[in-house]
C-alpha positions as semicolon CSV with decimal commas, in nm:
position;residue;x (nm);y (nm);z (nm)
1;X;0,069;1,780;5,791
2;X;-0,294;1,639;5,811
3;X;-0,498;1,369;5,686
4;X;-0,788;1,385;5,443
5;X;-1,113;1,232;5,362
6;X;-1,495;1,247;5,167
7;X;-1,686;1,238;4,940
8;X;-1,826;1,327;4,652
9;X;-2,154;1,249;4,429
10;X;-2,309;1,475;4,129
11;X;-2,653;1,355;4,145
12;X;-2,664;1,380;4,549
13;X;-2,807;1,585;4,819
14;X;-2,699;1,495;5,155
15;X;-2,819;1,785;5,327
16;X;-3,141;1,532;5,317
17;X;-2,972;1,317;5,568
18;X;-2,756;1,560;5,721
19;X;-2,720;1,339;6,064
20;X;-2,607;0,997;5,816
21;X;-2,359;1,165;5,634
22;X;-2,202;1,420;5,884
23;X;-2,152;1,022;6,116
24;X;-1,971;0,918;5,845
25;X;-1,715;1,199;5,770
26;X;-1,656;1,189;6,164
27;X;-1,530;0,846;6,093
28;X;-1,341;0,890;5,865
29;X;-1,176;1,118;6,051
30;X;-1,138;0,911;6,307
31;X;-0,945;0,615;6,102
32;X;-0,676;0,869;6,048
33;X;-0,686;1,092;6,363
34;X;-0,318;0,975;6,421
35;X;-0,208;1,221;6,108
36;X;-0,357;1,479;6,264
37;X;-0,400;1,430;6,684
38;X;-0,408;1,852;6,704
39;X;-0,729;1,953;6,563
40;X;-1,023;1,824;6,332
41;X;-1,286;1,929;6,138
42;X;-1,606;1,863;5,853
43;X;-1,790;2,026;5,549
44;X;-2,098;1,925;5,454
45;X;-2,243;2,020;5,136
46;X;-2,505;1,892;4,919
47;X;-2,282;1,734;4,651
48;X;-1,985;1,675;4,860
49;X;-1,833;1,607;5,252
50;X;-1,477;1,671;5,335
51;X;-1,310;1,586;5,641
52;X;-0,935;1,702;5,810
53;X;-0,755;1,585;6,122
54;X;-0,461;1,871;6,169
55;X;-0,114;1,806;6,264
56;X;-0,043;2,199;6,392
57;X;0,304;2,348;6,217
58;X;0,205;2,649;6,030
59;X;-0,025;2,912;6,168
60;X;-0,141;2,725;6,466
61;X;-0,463;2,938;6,575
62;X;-0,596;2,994;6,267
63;X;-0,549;2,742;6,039
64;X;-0,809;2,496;6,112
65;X;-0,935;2,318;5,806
66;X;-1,183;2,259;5,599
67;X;-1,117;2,624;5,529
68;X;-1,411;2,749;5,333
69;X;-1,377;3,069;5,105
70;X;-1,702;3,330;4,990
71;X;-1,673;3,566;4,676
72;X;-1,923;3,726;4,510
73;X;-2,161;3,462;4,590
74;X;-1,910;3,186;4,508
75;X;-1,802;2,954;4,741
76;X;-1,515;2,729;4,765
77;X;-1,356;2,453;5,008
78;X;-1,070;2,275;5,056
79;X;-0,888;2,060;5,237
80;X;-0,517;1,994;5,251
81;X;-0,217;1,763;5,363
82;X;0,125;1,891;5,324
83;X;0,321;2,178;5,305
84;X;0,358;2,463;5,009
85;X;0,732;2,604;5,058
86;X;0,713;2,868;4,852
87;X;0,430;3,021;5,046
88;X;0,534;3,329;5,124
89;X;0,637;3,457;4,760
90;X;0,266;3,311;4,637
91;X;0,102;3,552;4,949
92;X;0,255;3,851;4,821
93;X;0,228;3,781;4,445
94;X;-0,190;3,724;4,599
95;X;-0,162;4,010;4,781
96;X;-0,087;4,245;4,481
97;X;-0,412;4,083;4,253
98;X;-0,618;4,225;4,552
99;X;-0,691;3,875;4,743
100;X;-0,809;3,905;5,128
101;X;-0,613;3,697;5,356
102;X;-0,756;3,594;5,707
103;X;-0,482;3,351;5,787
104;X;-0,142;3,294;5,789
105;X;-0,164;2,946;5,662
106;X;-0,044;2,791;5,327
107;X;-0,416;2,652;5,260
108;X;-0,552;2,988;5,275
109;X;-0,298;3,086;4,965
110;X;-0,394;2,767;4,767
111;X;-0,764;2,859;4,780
112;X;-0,720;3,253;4,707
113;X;-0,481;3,099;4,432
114;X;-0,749;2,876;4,303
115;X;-1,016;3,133;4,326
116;X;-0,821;3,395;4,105
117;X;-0,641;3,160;3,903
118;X;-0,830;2,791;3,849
119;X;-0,700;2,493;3,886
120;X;-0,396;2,553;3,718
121;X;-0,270;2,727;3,964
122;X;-0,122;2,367;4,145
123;X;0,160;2,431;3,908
124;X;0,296;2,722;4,075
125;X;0,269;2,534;4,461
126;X;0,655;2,417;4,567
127;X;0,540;2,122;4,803
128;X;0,425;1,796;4,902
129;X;0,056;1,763;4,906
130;X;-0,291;1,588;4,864
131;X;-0,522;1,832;4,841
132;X;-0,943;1,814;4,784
133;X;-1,091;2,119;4,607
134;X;-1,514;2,196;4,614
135;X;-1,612;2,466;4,386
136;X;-1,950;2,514;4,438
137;X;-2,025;2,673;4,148
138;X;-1,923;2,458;3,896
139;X;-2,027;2,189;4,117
140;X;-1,729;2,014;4,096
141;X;-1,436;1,846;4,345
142;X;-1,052;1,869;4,212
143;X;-0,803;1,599;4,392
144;X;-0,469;1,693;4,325
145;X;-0,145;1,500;4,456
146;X;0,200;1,645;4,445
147;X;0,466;1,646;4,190
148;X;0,663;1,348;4,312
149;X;0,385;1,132;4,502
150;X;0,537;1,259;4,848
151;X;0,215;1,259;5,027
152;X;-0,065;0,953;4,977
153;X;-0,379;0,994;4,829
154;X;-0,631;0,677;4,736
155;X;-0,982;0,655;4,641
156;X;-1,222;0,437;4,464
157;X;-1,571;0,477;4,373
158;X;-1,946;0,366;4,463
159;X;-2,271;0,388;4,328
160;X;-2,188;0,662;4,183
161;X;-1,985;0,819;4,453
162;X;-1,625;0,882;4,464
163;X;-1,461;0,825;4,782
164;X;-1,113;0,922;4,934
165;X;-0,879;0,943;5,142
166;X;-0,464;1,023;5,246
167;X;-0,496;0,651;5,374
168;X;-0,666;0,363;5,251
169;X;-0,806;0,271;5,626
170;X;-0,974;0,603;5,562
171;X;-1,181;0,438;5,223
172;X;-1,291;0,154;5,474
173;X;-1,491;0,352;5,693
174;X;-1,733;0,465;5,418
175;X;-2,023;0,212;5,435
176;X;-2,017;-0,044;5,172
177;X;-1,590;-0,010;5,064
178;X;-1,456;-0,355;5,169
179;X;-1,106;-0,475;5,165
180;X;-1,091;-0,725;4,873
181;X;-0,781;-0,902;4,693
182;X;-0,806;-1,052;4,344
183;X;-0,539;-1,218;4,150
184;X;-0,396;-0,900;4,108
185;X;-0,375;-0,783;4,438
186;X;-0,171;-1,126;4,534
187;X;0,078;-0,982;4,273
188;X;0,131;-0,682;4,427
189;X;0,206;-0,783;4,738
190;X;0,411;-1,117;4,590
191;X;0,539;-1,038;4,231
192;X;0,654;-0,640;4,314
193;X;0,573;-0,590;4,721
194;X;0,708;-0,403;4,915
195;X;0,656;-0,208;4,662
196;X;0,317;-0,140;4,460
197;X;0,242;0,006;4,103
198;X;0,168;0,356;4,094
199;X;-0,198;0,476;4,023
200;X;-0,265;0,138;4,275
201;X;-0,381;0,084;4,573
202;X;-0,371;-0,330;4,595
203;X;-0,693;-0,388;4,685
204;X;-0,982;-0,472;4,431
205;X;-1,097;-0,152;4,314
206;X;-0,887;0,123;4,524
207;X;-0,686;0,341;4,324
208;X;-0,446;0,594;4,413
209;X;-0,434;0,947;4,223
210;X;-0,058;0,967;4,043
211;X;0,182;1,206;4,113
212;X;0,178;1,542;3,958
213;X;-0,221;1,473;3,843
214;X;-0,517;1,675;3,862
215;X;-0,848;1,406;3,968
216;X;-1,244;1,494;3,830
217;X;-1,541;1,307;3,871
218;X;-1,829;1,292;3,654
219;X;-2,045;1,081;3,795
220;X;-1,897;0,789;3,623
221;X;-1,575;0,809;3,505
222;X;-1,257;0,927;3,685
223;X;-1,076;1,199;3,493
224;X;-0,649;1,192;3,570
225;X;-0,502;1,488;3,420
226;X;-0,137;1,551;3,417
227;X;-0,034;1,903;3,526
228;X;0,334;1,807;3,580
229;X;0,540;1,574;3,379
230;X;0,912;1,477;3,414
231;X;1,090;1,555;3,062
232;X;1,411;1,480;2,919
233;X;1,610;1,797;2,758
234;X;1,965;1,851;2,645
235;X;2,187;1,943;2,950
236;X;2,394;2,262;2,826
237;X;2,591;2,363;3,152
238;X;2,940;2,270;3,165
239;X;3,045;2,070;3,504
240;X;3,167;2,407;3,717
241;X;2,810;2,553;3,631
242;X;2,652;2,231;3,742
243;X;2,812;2,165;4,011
244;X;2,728;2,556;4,107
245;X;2,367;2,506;4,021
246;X;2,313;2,197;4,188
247;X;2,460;2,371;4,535
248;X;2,195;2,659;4,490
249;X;1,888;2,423;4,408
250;X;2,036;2,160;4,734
251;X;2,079;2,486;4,968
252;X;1,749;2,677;4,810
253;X;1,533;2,375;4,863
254;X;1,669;2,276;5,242
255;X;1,621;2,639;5,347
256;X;1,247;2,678;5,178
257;X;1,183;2,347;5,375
258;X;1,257;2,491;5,736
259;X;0,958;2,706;5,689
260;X;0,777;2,608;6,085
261;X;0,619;2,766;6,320
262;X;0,740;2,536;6,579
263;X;1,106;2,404;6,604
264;X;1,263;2,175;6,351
265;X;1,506;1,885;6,346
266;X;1,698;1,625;6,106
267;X;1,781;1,287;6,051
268;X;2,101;1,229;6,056
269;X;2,315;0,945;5,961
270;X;2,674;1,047;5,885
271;X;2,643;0,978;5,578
272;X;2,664;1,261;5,310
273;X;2,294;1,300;5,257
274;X;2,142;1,361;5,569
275;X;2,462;1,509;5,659
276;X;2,421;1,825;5,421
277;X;2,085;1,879;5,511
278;X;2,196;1,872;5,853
279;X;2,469;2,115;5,775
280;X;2,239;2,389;5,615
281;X;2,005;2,386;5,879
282;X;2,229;2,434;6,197
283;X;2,389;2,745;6,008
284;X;2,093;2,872;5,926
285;X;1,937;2,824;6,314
286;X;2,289;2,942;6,474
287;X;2,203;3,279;6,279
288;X;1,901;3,280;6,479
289;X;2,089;3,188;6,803
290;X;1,916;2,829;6,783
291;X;2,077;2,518;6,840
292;X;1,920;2,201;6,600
293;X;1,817;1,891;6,725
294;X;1,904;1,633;6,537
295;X;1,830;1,213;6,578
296;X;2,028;0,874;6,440
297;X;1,919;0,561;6,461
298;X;2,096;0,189;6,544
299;X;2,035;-0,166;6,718
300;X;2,086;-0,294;7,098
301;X;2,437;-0,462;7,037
302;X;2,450;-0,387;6,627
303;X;2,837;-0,362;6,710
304;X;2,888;-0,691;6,864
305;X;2,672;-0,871;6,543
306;X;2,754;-0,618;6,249
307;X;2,897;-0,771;5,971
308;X;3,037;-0,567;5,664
309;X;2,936;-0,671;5,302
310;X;2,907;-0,473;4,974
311;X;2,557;-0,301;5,055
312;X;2,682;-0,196;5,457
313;X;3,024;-0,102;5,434
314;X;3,049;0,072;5,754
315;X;2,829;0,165;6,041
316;X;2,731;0,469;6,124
317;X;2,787;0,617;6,452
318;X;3,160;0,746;6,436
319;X;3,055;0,981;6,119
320;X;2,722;1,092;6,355
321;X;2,960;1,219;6,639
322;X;3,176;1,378;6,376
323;X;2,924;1,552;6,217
324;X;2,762;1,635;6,562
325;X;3,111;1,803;6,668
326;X;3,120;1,952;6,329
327;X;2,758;2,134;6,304
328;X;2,679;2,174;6,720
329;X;2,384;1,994;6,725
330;X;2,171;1,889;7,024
331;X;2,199;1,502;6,944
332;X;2,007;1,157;7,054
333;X;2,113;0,862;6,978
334;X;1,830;0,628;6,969
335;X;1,835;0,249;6,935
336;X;1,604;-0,020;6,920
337;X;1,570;-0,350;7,057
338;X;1,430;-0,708;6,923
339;X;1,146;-0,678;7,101
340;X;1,036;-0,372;6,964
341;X;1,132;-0,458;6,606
342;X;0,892;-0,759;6,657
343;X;0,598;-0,560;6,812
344;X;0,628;-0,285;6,550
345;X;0,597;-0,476;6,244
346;X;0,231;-0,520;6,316
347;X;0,172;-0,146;6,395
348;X;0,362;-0,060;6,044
349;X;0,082;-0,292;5,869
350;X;-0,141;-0,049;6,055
351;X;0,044;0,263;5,953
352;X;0,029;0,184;5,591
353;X;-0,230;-0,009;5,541
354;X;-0,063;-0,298;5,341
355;X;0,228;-0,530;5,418
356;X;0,574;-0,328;5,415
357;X;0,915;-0,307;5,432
358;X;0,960;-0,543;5,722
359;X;1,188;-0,468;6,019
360;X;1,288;-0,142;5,772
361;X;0,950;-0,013;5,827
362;X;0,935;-0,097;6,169
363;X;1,210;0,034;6,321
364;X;1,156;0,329;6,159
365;X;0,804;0,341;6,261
366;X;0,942;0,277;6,653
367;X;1,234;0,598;6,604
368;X;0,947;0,832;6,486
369;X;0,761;0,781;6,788
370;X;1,052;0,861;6,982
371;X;1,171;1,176;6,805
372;X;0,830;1,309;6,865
373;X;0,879;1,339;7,237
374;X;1,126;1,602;7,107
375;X;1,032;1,776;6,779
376;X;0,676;1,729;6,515
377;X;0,916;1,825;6,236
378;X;1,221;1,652;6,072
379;X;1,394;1,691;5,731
380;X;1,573;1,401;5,642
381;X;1,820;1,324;5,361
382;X;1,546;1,048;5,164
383;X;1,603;1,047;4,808
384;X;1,933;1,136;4,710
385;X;2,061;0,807;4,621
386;X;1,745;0,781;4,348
387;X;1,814;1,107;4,194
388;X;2,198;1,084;4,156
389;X;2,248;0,758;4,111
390;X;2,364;0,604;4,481
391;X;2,245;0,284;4,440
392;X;2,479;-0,001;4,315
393;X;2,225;-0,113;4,051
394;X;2,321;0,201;3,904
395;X;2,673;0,119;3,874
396;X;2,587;-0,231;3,846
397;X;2,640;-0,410;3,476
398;X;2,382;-0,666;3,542
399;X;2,137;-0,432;3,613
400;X;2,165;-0,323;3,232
401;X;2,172;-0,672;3,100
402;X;1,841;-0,778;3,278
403;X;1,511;-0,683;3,175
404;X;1,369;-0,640;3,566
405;X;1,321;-0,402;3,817
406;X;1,697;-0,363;3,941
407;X;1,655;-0,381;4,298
408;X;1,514;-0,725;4,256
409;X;1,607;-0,858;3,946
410;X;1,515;-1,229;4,026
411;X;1,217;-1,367;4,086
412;X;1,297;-1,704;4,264
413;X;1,383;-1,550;4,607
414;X;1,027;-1,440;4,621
415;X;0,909;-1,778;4,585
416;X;1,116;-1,959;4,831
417;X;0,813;-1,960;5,099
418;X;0,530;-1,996;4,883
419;X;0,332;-2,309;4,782
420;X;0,365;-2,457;4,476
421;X;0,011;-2,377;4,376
422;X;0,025;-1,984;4,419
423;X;0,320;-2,002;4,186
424;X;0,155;-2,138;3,934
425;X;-0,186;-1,979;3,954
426;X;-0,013;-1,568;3,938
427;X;0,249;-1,600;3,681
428;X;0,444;-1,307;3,889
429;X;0,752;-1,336;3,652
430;X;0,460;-1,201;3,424
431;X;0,287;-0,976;3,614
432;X;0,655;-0,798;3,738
433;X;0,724;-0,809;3,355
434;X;0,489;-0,621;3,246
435;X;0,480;-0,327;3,522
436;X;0,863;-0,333;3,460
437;X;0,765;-0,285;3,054
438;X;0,487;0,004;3,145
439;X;0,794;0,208;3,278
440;X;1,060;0,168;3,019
441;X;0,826;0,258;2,733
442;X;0,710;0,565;2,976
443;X;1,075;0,679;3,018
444;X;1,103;1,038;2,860
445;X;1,413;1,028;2,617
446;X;1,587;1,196;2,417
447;X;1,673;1,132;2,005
448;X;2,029;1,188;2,044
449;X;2,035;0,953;2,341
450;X;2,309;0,682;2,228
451;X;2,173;0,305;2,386
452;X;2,385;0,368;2,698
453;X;2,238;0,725;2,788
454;X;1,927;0,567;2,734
455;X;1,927;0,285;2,949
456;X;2,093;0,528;3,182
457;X;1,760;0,749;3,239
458;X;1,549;0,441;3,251
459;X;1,719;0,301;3,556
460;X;1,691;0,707;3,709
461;X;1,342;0,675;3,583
462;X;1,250;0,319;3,757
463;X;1,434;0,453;4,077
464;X;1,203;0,792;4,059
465;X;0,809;0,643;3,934
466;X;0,907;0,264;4,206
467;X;1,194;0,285;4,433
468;X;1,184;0,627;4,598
469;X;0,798;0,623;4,583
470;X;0,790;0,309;4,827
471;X;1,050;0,512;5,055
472;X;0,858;0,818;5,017
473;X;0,573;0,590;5,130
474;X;0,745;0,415;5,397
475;X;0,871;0,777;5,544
476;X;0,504;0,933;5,521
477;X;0,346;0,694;5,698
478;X;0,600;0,583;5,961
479;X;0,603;0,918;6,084
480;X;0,245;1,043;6,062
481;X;0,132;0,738;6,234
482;X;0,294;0,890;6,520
483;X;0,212;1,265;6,470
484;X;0,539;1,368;6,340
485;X;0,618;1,570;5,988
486;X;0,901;1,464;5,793
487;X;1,032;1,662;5,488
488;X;1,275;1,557;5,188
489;X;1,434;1,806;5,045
490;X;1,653;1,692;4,808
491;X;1,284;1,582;4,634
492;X;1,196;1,917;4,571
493;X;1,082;1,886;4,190
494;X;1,351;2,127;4,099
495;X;1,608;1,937;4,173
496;X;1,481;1,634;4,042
497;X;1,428;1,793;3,691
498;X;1,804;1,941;3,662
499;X;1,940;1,647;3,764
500;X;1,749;1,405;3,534
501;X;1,891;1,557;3,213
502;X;2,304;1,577;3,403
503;X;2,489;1,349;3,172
504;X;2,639;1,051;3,390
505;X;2,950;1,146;3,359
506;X;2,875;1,449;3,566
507;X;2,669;1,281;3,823
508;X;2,909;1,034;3,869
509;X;3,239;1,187;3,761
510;X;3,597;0,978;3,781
511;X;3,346;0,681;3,865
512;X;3,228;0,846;4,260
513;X;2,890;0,722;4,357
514;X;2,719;1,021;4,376
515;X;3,029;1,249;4,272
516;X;2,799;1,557;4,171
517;X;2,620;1,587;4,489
518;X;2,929;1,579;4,690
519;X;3,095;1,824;4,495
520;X;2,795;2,028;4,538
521;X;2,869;2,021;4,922
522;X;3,199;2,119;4,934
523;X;3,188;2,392;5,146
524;X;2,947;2,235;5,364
525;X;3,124;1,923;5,504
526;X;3,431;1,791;5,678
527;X;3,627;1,561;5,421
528;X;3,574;1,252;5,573
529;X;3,197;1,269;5,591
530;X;3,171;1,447;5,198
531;X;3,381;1,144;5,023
532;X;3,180;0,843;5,269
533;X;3,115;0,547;5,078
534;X;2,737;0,505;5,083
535;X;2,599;0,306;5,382
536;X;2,201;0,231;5,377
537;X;1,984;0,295;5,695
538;X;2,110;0,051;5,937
539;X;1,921;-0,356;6,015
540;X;2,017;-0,568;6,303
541;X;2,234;-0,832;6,285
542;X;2,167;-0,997;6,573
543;X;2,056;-1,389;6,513
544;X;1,841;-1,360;6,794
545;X;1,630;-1,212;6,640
546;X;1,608;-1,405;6,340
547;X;1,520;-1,668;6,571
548;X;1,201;-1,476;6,697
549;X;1,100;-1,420;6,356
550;X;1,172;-1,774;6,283
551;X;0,975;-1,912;6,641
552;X;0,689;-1,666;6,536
553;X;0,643;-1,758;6,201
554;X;0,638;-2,149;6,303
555;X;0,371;-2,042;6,572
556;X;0,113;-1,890;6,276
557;X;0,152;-2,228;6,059
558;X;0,077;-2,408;6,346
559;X;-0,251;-2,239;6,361
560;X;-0,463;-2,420;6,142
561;X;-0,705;-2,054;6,087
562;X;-0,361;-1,841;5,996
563;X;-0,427;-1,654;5,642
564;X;-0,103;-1,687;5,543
565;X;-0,128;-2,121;5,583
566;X;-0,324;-2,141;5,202
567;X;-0,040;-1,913;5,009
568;X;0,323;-2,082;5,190
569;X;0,464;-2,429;5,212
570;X;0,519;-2,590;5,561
571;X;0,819;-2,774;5,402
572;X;0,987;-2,506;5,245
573;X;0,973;-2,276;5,561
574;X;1,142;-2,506;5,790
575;X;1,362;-2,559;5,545
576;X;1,428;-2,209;5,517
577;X;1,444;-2,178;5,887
578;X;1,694;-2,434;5,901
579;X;1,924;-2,329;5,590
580;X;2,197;-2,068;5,658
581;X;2,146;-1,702;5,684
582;X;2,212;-1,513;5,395
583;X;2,256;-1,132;5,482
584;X;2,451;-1,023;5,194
585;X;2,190;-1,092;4,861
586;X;1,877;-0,923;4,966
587;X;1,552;-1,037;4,765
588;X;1,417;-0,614;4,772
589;X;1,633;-0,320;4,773
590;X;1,959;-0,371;4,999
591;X;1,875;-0,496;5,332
592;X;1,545;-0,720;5,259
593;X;1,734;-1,057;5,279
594;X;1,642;-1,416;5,461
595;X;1,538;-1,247;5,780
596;X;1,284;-0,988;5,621
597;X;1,101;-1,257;5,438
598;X;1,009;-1,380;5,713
599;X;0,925;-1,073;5,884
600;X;0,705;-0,960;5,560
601;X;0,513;-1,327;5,531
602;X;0,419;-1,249;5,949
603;X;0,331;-0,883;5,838
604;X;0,113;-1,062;5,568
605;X;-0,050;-1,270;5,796
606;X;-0,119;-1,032;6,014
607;X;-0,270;-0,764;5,727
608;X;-0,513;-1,073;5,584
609;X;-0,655;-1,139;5,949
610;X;-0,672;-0,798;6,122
611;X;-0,840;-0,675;5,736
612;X;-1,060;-0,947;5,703
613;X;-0,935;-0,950;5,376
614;X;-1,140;-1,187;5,123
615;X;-0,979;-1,348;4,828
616;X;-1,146;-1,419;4,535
């Protein structure tokens, strides 16, 4: 895993200012050196810089990046964040068309792949990756982003120059990019936030290249084409058959995803994603006479304040030990305190650039940096609930009745905190409308879809282009910021395109949440853990610290040069502050309730000041 950065302009020559132009790559690289704290590097051409901070996993001596590529008098460069899985079989398929290999790194095989094969040859990489492609020759740069928007990618462009970067701190340290919010930007962050449209980047301007698309530059337009698309067949396989080929494509894509040259771990919550990703590993390590680590997470005292409701059943630590017994892994617990929830909130603004999923974020953000005192790689069990169907506003009948994003479906929680003013002057019940509309009339279907089927794949399609993207998001950059790789499996594109086209009966057969994936793991996991009912990654409880958000937030209004003072209402905070707490009807998702607004309006304070964001 890495970071990446440059430039690009058809009508330049920087080797004319070699000195001003190789200054600002190195910054660049410096704004994102905590993707990449092993190694770093630059290319400097006449049309184009690239830059690379390296997080070492795969071929650690030789793999240093930009990697640049000479045939026949052609040369090529690229850079590269992410991981190609299928690696191996794309060397020796190389191998045989008579390509030279110098490395044994994965960027090495998507150049000699490009060079052979053109840019089309992205649709042969199993992966998650950003990726920045010169080709001297034709005098051209190819951005390409991976199937399912795993890893980031943003740019924008100036005076004729287009700019980017695997973080959007990365845009700001080219001369001239500014961080700048219109009317739109306030929507983002208000109308749809934590979440963010895809192919956006919030601020004025900064775009992000979409998943599975191919990015040119012509000097003045930006060219996205699509090399990957998710589409909707008829599913032919009778339940026994997909149950069998889900197992494969679940075991196939966990084992591909091990690939390391230095030790892996997992996530692991006892719950029965991260729990069969677990499970595959450790067999596969004992028949290497390894042991896996593996890492959950909790609260200081979450026992003493938990309280069950429909969205957290159950907690999780009694299914961890079970599963710990069960595989033989080498387990921490790790847990995290109010205090560090609090401090981390600002460093997750930092992470990603933008306001996020509040105390969600953060404590995530705080357990990556400790699991990297252990281990720089992790597979987790991130996206099974989007791809079959774990989330109640899949089995939810008001989700079908109301035309809204179903994991916030009302817009008046949103608004609680906000002035009167803002309200009226973004129309976000608009604004959420129409990004909402964009997606349903994007949602491949089928003709012999009856209305039910169909509004069945546009909730699986919502969940896939909004819901998992801001989780993907939220993973990436929680644990890059901290020099650690995580890995989701159960993303791997395969999966995602069987699964699409399972009827719903079969995904969710004799009405279990999730009933095809569990069946799938069978063989893999002790009954208690395979039949769990679904518990979310664990919040605190504790009213303390609701009280510390509360005490912090009062502290910002109080300051009369706070950001945040010209968008909220005194009145309606401290009457928020004052009101009951309401952990059971969360306003995002199913654990942003009363406590993580407030948490998200200090995170937006924070982002508008330490930015120096200007609003127009």
């Amino acid at each position: 895993m890495c970071g990446i950065a440059g430039f690009y302009n058809p009508y330049a020559d920087y080797t004319k200012e070699k000195s001003k132009w190789q200054s600002i790559l190195d910054e660049m690289n410096r704004a994102q050196k905590r993707r990449g704290p092993d190694d770093d590097g630059t290319y400097l051409g006449s049309m184009c810089g690239l830059a690379h901070v390296r997080l070492e996993i795969i071929d650690l001596l030789t793999g240093h990046q930009p990697m640049v590529r000479k045939s026949n008098g052609r040369e090529c460069a690229v850079i590269f964040n992410g991981e190609i899985y299928n690696m191996k079989e794309l060397k020796t398929d190389l191998l045989s068309e008579g390509a030279v290999f110098d490395t044994t790194s994965d960027t090495e095989v998507i150049l000699a792949g490009y060079m052979l094969h053109g840019k089309d040859y992205v649709k042969k990489l199993n992966g998650i990756f950003s990726i920045a492609l010169w080709d001297c020759a034709l005098g051209q740069i190819f951005l390409f982003r991976d199937r399912l928007g795993v890893k980031p990618l943003f740019y924008t462009v100036k005076d004729k120059t287009l700019i980017f970067s695997s973080e959007i701190k990365g845009l700001f340290a080219y001369p001239g990019v500014n961080p700048v919010l219109d009317r739109d930007g306030l929507c983002e962050i208000f109308a749809l936030g934590p979440a963010k449209s895809y192919g956006k980047g919030v601020f004025k301007d900064i775009w992000e290249v979409l998943p599975g698309h191919c990015l040119t530059f012509n000097g003045t337009d930006c060219v996205t084409e699509a090399y990957w698309q998710l589409e909707s067949r008829p599913h032919e396989d009778n339940m026994e058959k997909t149950v069998e080929k889900t197992a494969w494509l679940v075991e196939d894509a966990v084992k591909k995803q091990m690939l390391s040259d230095i030790p892996i771990s997992t996530f692991l919550s006892g719950g029965v994603d991260s729990s069969l990703v677990t499970s595959i590993c450790a067999r596969e390590l004992k028949k290497q006479g390894k042991i896996l680590n593996t890492f959950s997470f909790d609260f200081h005292d979450n026992s003493k304040y938990f309280k069950s409701n429909s969205f957290q059943p159950s907690q999780d630590r009694p299914y961890v030990e079970q599963m710990v017994e069960y595989c033989g892994t080498n387990h921490h617990f790790l847990e995290c305190g109010n205090e560090e929830q609090l401090e981390y909130l600002y460093k997750a603004v930092d992470a990603r650039d933008l306001p996020c999923m509040a105390d969600v974020e953060s404590s995530m953000l705080y357990f990556c940096s400790k699991v990297t005192d252990y281990n720089k790689v992790t597979l987790t069990g991130e996206c099974a609930d989007e791809i079959f169907g774990g989330y109640p506003w899949f089995h939810n009948p008001q989700a079908f009745k109301t035309d809204a994003f179903p994991w916030s479906m009302s817009m008046e929680p949103r608004q609680t905190l906000l002035s009167d003013d803002v309200i009226r002057s973004l129309n976000m019940e608009e604004y959420a409308h129409a990004a909402y509309e964009k997606t349903i009339g994007e949602t491949p279907v089928l003709p012999e879809d009856n209305p039910e089927e169909k509004q069945r794949r546009e909730i699986a399609y919502l969940n896939l282009r909004w819901f998992m993207v801001t989780l993907l998001d939220r993973m990436d950059r929680t644990s890059m910021y901290s020099g650690l790789e995580a890995r989701v499996p159960l993303a791997d594109h395969r999966i995602v395109e069987y699964v699409f086209n399972v009827p719903w009966q079969m995904k969710c057969p004799d009405g279990i949440v999730k009933g095809l994936l569990r069946h799938a793991g069978e063989n893999l996991l002790p009954e208690e853990i395979l039949w769990r009912r679904k518990s979310p990654y664990p919040k605190t409880y504790d009213p303390a610290y609701e009280k510390m958000l509360g005490n912090r937030l009062q502290e910002v209004l109080a300051d009369p040069s706070a950001p945040v003072r010209s968008l909220l209402d005194t009145k309606k905070v401290n009457a928020f502050l004052n009101s009951p707490s309401d952990y059971g009807k969360p306003w995002y998702g199913q654990l942003m309730a009363g406590p993580q607004m407030l948490a998200y309006m200090l995170q937006v304070n924070y982002w508008l000041e330490k930015y120096k964001i200007q609003i127009l």
